[in-house]
C-alpha positions as CSV (number, residue, x, y, z in Angstrom):
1,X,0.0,0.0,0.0
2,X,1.4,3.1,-0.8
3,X,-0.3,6.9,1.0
4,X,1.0,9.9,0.0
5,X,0.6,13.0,2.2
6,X,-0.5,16.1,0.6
7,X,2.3,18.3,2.6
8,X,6.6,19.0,2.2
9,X,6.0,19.4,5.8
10,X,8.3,17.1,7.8
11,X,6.3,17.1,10.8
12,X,3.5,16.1,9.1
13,X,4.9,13.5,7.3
14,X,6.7,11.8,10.5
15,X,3.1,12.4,12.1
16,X,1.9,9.9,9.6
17,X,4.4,7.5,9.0
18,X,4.2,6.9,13.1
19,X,0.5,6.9,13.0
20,X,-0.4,4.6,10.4
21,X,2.3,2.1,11.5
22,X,0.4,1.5,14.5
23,X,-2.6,0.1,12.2
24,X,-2.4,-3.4,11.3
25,X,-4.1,-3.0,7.9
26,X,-1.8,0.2,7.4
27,X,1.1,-1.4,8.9
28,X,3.3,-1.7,5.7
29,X,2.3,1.4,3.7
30,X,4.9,3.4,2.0
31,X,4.6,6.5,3.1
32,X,5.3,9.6,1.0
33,X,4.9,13.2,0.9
34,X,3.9,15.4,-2.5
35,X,4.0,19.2,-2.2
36,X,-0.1,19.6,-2.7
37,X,-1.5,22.7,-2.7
38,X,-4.1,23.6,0.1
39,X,-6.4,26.0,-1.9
40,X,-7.5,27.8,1.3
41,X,-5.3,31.1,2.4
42,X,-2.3,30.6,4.7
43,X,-4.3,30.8,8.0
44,X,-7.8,29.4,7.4
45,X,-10.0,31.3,9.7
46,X,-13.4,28.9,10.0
47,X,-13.7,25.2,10.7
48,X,-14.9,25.3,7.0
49,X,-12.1,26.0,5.4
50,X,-9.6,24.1,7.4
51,X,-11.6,21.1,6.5
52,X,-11.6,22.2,2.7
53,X,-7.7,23.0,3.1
54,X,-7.4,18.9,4.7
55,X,-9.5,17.7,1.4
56,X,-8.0,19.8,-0.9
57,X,-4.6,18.9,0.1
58,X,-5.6,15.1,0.6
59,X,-7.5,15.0,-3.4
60,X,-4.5,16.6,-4.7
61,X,-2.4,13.9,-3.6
62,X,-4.2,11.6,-4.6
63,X,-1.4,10.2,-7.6
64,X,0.1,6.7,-8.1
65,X,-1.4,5.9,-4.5
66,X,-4.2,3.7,-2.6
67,X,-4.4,6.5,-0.3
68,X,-4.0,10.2,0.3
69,X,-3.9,12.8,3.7
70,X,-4.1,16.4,4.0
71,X,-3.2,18.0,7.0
72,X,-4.6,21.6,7.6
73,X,-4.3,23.7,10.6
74,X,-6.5,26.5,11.0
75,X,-9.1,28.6,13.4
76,X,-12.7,27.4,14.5
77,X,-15.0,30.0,15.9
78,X,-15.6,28.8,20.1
79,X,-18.2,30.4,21.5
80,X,-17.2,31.9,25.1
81,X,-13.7,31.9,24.3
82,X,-11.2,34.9,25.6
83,X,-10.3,35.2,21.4
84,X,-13.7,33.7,19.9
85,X,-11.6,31.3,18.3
86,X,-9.4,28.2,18.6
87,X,-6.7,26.3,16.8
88,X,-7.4,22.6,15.6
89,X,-6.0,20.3,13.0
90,X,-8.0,18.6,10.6
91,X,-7.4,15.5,8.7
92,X,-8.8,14.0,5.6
93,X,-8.2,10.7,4.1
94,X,-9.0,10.1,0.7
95,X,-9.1,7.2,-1.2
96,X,-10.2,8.5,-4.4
97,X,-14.3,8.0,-3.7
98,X,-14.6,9.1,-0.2
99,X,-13.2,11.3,2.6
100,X,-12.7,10.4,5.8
101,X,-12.2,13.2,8.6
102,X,-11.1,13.7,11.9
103,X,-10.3,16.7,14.1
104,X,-7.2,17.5,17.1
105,X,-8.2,18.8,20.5
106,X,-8.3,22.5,19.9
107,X,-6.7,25.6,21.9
108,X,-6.5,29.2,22.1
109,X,-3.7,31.4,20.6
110,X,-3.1,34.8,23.0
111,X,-5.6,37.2,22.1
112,X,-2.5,39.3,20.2
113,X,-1.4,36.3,18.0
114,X,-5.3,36.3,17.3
115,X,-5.1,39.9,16.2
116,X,-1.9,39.7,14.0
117,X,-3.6,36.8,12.0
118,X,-7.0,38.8,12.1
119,X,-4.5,41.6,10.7
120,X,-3.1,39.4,7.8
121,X,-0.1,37.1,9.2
122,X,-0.1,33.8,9.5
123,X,0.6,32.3,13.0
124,X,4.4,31.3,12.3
125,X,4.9,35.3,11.7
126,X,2.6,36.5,14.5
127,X,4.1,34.5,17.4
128,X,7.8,35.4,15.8
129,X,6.3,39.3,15.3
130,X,5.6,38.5,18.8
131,X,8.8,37.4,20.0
132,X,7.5,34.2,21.3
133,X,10.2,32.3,19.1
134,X,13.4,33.3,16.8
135,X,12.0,30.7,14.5
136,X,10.0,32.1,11.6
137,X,8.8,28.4,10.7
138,X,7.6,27.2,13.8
139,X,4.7,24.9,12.4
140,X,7.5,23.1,10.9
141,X,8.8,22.0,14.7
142,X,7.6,22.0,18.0
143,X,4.3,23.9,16.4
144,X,2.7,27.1,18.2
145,X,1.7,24.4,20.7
146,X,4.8,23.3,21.4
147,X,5.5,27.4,22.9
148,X,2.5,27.5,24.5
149,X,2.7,24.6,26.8
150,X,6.5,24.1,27.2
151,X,6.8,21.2,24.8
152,X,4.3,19.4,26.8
153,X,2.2,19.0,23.7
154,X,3.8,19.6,20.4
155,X,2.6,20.0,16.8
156,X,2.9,16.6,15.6
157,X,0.9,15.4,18.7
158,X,-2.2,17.6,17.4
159,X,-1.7,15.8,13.8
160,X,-1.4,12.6,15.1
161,X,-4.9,13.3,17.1
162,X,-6.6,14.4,14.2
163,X,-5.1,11.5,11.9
164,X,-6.3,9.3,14.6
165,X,-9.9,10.3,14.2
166,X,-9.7,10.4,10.5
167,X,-8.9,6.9,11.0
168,X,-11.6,5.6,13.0
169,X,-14.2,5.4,9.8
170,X,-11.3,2.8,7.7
171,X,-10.8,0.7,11.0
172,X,-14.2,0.0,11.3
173,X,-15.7,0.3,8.2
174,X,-18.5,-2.3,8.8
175,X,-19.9,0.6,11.3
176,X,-19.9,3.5,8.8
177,X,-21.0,1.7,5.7
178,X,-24.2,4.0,5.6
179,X,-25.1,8.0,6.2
180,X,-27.0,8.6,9.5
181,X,-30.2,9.5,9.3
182,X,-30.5,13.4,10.7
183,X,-30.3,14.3,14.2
């Protein structure tokens, strides 16, 4: 089995290659990353288009594999939040018919990160803007997450999460072989 990951982002990648190896039926893969475009701006901004940033990434790797993953970070509104918004990592699976998503745990930024992005910058330049780190590409290492709690929880930990979920529909696909009826 071969998956390609829609990303050049190391992190991402690694996040993969760990996760899936822990999945007997996705044991063996060969895992890969292609540089695939997200289609969504630098910082998405809704839950929306995170998810549409995952897929997009995830259907444009989608070559010379059995399956593809896009990785997209972005901001969910949160309703009685200090900001109004929080940081989650969505993942998509694709296997050239279907998706399959999952979501991280989410957390706040500082309400002045929040403003810089609200302003235009993605949150690698407003937490370096900020002088929170010297490192311009910090969702390339420990992750924004990684600064904020110490590196008690880094990046890849919030991609592995949302890979994880993502997941949960191809593990048990005799459970979600048909829609749900509306809540």
């Amino acid at each position: 089995m071969k998956i390609n990951v829609g990303t050049a982002n190391k992190i991402k990648i690694e996040a993969v290659k760990e996760t899936v190896a822990s999945y007997d039926f996705l044991s063996d893969a060969v895992v890969e990353g292609i540089d695939a475009g997200s289609e969504v701006s630098d910082q998405p901004k809704s839950l929306e288009e995170t998810i549409r940033g995952a897929k997009n990434r995830a259907r444009n790797a989608f070559r010379d594999c059995d399956l593809a993953a896009g990785i997209e970070d972005g901001l969910m509104a949160v309703p009685e939040t200090l900001t109004g918004f929080m940081n989650i990592s969505v993942a998509a699976f694709y296997d050239g018919a279907r998706y399959y998503l999952g979501l991280s745990s989410g957390f706040e930024y500082p309400p002045e990160a929040v403003n810089l992005v609200n302003g235009g910058k993605d949150i690698n330049e407003a937490f370096h803007a900020l002088g929170l780190t010297d490192d311009p590409k910090i969702g390339s290492a420990g992750g924004a997450i990684g600064i904020l709690t110490k590196n008690r929880w880094v990046r890849k930990d919030t991609v592995k999460q949302a890979l994880i979920a993502a997941l949960i529909q191809l593990d048990n696909k005799n459970l979600y072989n048909k829609p749900s009826r509306d809540l």
